[in-house]
C-alpha positions in Angstrom: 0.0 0.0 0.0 1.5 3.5 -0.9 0.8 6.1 1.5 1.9 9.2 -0.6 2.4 9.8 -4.3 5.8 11.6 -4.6 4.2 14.5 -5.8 2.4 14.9 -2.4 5.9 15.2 -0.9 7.2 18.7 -0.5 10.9 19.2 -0.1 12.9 21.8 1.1 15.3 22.3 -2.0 18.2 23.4 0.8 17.9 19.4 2.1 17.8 17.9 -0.6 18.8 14.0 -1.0 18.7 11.1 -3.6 15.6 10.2 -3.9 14.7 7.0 -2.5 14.8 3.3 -3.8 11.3 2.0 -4.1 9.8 0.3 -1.4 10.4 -3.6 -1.6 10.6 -6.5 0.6 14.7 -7.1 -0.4 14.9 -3.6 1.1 12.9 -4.3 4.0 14.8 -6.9 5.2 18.0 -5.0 4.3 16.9 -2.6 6.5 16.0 -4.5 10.2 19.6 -6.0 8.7 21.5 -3.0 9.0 19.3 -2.5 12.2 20.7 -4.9 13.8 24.1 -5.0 12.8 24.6 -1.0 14.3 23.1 -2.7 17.1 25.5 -5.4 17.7 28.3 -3.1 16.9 28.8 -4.3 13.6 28.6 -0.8 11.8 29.7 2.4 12.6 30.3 5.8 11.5 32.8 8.3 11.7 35.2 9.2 13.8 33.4 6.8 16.9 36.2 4.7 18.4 34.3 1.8 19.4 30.7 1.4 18.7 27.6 0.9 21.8 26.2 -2.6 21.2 22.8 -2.7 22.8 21.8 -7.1 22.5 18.6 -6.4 23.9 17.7 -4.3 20.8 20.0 -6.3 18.5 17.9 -9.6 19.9 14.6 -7.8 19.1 15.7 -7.0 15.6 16.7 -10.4 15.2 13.6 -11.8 16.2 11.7 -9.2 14.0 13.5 -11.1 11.2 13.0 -14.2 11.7 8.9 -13.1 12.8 8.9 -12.1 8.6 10.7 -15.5 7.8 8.0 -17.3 9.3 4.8 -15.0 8.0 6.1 -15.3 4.5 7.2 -19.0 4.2 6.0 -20.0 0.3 5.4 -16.9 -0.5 9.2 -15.4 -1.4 10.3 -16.2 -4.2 14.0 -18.4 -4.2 16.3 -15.4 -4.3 14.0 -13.4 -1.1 14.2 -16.9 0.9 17.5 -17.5 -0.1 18.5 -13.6 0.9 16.4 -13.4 4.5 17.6 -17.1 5.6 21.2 -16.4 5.1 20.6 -12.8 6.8 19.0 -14.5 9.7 22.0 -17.4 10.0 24.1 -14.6 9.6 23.2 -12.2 12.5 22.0 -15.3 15.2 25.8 -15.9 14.8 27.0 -12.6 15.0 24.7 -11.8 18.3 26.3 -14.9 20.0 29.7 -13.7 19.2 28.9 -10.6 20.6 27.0 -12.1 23.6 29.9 -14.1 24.5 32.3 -11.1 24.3 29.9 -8.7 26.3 30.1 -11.4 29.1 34.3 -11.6 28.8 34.0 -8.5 29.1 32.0 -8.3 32.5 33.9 -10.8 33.7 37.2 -9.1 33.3 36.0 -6.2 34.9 34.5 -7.8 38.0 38.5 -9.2 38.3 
């Protein structure tokens, strides 16, 4: 469902940006993706020496994921299922990584 025609969108010609890529499900699931990678500490921008990691965000974003995986199951086409199953294989491993060095972490600093 489209909620605005692009002409219905006023911008402010001293803002201006690329437009947008059109809305698609490849790009929704990039998106929690990226999500949840800044939130694991995977991404970051700038000059920022190390990155927060927030698991209890990353974890929801994870499970947001794998909440579309299930809703959609025979209705993606090969390369959607293909895309969203590795993403989610992906980033369950990446949170446990992290997990596991978030707890090093504590531990080393109760020492």
């Amino acid at each position: 469902m489209k909620v605005m025609d692009d002409s219905e969108v006023k911008q402010d010609s001293s803002t201006a940006r690329p437009p947008l890529p059109p809305a698609s499900f490849t790009l929704l699931v990039w998106s929690l993706c990226t999500q949840a990678e800044m939130q694991l500490g995977l991404l970051h921008f700038g000059e920022e020496e190390k990155p927060d990691i927030d698991l209890t965000m990353a974890r929801h974003s994870i499970d947001l994921l794998g909440v579309l995986s299930e809703k959609t199951k025979g209705n993606l086409t090969l390369e959607e299922q293909r895309m969203l199953e590795n993403s989610l294989t992906e980033l369950r491993f990446r949170f446990v990584e992290a997990s596991k060095d978030s707890a090093k972490a504590a531990q080393s600093q109760q020492s």
